[in-house]
C-alpha positions in Angstrom: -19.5 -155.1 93.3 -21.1 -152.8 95.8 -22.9 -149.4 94.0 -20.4 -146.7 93.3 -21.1 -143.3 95.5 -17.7 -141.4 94.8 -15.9 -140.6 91.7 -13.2 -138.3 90.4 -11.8 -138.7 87.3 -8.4 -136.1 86.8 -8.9 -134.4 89.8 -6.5 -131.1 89.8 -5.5 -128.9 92.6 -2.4 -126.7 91.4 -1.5 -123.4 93.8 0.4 -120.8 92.1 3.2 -119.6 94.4 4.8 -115.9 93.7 6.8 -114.6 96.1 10.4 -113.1 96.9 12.0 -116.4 97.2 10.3 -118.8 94.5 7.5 -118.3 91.8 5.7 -121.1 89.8 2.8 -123.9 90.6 2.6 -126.2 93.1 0.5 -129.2 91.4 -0.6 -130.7 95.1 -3.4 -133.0 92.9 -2.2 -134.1 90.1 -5.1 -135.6 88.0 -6.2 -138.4 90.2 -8.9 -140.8 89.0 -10.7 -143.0 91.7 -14.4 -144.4 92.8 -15.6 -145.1 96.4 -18.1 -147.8 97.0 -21.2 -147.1 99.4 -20.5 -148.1 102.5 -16.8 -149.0 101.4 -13.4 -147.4 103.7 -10.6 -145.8 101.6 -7.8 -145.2 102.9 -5.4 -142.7 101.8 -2.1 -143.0 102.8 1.2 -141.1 101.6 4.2 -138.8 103.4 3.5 -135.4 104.6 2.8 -132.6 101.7 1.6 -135.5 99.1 -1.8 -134.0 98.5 -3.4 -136.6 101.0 -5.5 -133.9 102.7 -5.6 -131.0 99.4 -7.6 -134.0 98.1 -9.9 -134.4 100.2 -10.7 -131.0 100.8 -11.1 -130.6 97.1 -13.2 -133.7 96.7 -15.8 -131.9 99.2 -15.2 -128.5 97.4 -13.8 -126.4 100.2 -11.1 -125.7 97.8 -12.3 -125.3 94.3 -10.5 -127.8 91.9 -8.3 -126.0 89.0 -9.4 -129.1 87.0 -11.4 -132.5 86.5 -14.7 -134.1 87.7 -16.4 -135.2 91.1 -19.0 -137.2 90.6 -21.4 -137.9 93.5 -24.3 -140.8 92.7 -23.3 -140.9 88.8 -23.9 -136.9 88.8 -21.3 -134.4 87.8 -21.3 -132.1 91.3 -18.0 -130.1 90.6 -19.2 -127.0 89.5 -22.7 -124.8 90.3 -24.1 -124.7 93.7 -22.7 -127.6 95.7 -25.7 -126.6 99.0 -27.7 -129.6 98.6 -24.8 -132.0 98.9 -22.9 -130.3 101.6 -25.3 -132.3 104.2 -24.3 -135.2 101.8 -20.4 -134.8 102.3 -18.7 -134.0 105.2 -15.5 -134.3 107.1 -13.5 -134.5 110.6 -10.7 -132.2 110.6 -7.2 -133.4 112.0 -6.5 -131.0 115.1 -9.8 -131.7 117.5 -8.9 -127.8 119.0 -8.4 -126.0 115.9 -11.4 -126.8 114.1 -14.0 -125.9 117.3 -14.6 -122.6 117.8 -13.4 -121.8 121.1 -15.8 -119.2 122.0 -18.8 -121.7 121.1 -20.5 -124.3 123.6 -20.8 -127.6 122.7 -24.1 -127.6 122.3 -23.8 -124.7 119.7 -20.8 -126.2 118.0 -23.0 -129.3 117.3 -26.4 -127.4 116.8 -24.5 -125.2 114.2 -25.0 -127.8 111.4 -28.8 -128.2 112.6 -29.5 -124.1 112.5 -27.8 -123.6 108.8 -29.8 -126.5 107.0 -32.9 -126.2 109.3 -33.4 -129.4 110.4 -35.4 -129.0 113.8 -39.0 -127.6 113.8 -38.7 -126.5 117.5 -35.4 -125.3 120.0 -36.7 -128.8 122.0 -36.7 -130.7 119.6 -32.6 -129.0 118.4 -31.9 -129.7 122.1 -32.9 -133.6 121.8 -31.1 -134.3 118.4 -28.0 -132.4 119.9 -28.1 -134.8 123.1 -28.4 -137.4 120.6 -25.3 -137.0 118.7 -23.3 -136.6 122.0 -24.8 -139.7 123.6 -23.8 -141.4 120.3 -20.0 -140.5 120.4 -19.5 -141.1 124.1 -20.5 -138.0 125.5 -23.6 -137.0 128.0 -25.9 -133.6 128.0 -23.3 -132.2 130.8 -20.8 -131.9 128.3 -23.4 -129.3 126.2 -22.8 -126.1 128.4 -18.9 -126.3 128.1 -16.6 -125.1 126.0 -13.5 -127.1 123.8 -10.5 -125.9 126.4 -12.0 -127.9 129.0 -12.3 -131.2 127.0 -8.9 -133.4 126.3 -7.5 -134.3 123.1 -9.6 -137.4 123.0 -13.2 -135.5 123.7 -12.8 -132.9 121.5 -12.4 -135.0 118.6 -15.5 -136.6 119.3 -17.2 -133.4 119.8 -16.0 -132.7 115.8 -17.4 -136.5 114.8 -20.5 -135.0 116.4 -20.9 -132.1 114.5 -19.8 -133.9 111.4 -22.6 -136.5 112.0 -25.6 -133.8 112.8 -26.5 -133.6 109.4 -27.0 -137.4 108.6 -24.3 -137.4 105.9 -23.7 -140.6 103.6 -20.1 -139.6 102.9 -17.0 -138.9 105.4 -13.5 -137.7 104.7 -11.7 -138.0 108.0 -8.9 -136.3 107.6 -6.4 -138.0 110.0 -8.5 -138.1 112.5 -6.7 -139.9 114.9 -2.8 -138.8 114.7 -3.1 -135.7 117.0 -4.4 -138.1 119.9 -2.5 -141.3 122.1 -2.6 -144.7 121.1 -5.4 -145.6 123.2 -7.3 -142.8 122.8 -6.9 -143.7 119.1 -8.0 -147.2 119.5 -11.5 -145.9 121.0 -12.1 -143.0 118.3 -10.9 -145.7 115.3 -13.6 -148.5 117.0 -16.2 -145.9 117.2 -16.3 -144.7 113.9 -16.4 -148.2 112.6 -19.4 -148.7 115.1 -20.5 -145.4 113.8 -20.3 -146.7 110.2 -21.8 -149.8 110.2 -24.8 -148.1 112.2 -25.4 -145.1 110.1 -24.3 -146.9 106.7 -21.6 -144.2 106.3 -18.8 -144.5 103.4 -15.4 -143.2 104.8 -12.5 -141.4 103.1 -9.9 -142.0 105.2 -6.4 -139.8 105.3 -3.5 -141.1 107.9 0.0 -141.7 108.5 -0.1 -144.2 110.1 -0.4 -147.6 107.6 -1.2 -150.4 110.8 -4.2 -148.1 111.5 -5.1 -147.9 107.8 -4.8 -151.6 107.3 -7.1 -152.4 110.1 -9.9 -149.6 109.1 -9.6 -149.9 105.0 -11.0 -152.1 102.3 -8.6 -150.5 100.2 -5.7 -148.4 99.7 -4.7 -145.8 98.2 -0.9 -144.8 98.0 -0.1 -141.0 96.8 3.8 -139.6 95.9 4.0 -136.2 95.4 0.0 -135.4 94.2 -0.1 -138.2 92.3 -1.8 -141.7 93.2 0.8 -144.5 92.7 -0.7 -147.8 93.7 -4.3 -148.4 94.4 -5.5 -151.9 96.0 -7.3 -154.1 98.2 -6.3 -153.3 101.8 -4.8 -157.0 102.5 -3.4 -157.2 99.0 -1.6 -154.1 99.1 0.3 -154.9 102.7 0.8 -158.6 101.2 2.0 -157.8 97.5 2.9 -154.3 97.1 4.0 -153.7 93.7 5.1 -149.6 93.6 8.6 -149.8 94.7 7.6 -146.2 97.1 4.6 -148.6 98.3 7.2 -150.9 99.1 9.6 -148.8 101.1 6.6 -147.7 103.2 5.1 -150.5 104.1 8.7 -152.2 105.1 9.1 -149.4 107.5 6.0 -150.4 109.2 6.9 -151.2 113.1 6.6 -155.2 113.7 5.0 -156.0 117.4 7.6 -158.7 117.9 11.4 -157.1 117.7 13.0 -160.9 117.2 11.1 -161.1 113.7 12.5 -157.9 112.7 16.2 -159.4 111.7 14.5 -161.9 109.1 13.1 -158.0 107.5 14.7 -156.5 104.7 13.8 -152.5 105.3 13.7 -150.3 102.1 15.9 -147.0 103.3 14.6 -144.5 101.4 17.8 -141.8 100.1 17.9 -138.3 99.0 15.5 -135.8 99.8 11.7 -135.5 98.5 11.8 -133.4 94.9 10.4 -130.0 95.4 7.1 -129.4 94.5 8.1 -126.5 92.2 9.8 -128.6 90.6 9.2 -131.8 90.0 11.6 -134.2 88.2 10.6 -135.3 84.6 8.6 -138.6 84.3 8.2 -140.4 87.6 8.7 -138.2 90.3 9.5 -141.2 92.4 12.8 -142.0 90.3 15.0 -139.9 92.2 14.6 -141.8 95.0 13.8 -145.6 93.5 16.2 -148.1 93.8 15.2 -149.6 90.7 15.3 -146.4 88.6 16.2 -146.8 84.7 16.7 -144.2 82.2 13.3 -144.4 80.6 11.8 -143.6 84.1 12.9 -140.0 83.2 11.3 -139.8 79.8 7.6 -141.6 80.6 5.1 -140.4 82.5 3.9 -143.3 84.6 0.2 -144.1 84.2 -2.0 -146.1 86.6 -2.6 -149.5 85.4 -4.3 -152.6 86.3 -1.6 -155.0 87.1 -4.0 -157.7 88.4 -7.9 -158.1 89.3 -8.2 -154.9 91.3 -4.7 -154.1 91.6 -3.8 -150.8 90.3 0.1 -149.5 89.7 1.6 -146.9 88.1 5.4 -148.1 88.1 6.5 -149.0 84.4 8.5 -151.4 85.2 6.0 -153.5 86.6 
């Protein structure tokens, strides 16, 4: 087993919410325990407002966990000052427009990272490692002078890769990186950050919605339900045998490249609405919603357990 370079262990992100309408705490991570292999892909996959990106913003510490441990290398980084691992740890942001500074060339978008940890002895030799990074994500030194409005969709997410990659991190969360863009342009950022990993030796967190681009990217998978992490598994044994019936409903609605096959697929309809977040239903959250819901669902708390070699579930029936 490859050396372990991420781990949380009850990983807690609550929000308290007080306002005119509702009052109480939003628990967006719910104690999730994982580990991330060097030079291993995660994925994270999950429905919108599951806590896919809270945790990753949270494993990075650009929101400060309400509870549990992050361990970087063995060593317990979750509290005191997290500087020196901050060129360790970074991340590409979902919207390519919204996280550049629009008043900001490229070239200062991308030097940004270089000025704050000082890693240039000379403005030549900022200007070289900034035509660097550009060349490296499909970009040339033209590009430096402009700003993000005249780049598409496409460029400007490279230009965040860039920026994410100036300071020679070992650890990436990409926060669906690719679901703002088209399909192709998606093809050519996905193939370039696997380039871009096997290259650089980089370990990838990586958040989408979009389980076909998951499966092809991931060594494993992570499924979360309402801020908690209900199946964890290989990447191929997770679309082959998924085991969480929630798992299960996701993965049938996955969209098959040949319609004729589709009749011989049984699709999982998912009914009723997601539970609040306020207030989330005793025991499994899932059970309002699973089709093979029993009355003890309501009274345990589901645990994640090793159902096989490597196979991780938290459904007690199973």
């Amino acid at each position: 087993m490859s050396e372990e370079l991420i781990r949380t262990e009850g990983l807690k992100q609550y929000f308290h919410v007080k306002n005119s309408f509702s009052r109480g705490v939003v628990k967006a991570v719910d104690g999730i325990s994982l580990s991330i292999a060097k030079g291993e892909t995660l994925g994270l996959v999950g429905e919108s407002g599951c806590g896919k990106s809270t945790f990753g913003r949270t494993l990075l510490r650009l929101i400060e966990p309400t509870d549990g441990k992050i361990f970087y290398e063995g060593k317990d980084v979750t509290k005191g000052d997290f500087t020196p691992y901050r060129r360790k740890m970074q991340i590409i942001f979902q919207d390519p427009y919204a996280s550049l500074d629009p008043r900001m060339t490229v070239a200062d978008i991308v030097g940004e990272p270089l000025d704050i940890h000082k890693l240039y002895k000379n403005k030549k030799e900022r200007k070289e490692r900034i035509m660097e990074l550009l060349r490296m994500v499909g970009l040339n030194s033209d590009h430096a002078q402009r700003f993000p409005h005249e780049f598409s969709g496409g460029q400007r997410q490279r230009i965040g890769i860039a920026r994410a990659l100036a300071v020679q991190p070992s650890f990436v969360v990409c926060d669906e990186p690719v679901s703002a863009l088209d399909v192709s342009i998606q093809a050519q950022i996905i193939n370039m950050l696997e380039e871009m990993q096997k290259k650089l030796k980089l370990t990838y967190l990586f958040i989408a919605h979009d389980l076909s681009v998951v499966k092809h990217i991931s060594d494993r998978v992570g499924v979360m339900y309402l801020g908690s992490l209900v199946e964890l598994a290989p990447s191929d044994e997770l679309y082959r045998n998924p085991i969480h019936p929630y798992t299960q409903a996701l993965i049938s609605a996955i969209p098959i490249a040949k319609p004729k096959s589709e009749i011989t697929t049984k699709r999982q309809i998912l009914k009723g609405e997601i539970p609040s977040p306020l207030n989330p239903p005793s025991g499994c959250k899932f059970r309002t919603r699973c089709p093979m819901a029993k009355p003890e669902c309501a009274e345990v708390v589901p645990q994640l357990h090793e159902v096989m070699p490597g196979h991780y579930s938290s459904c007690i029936l199973k």
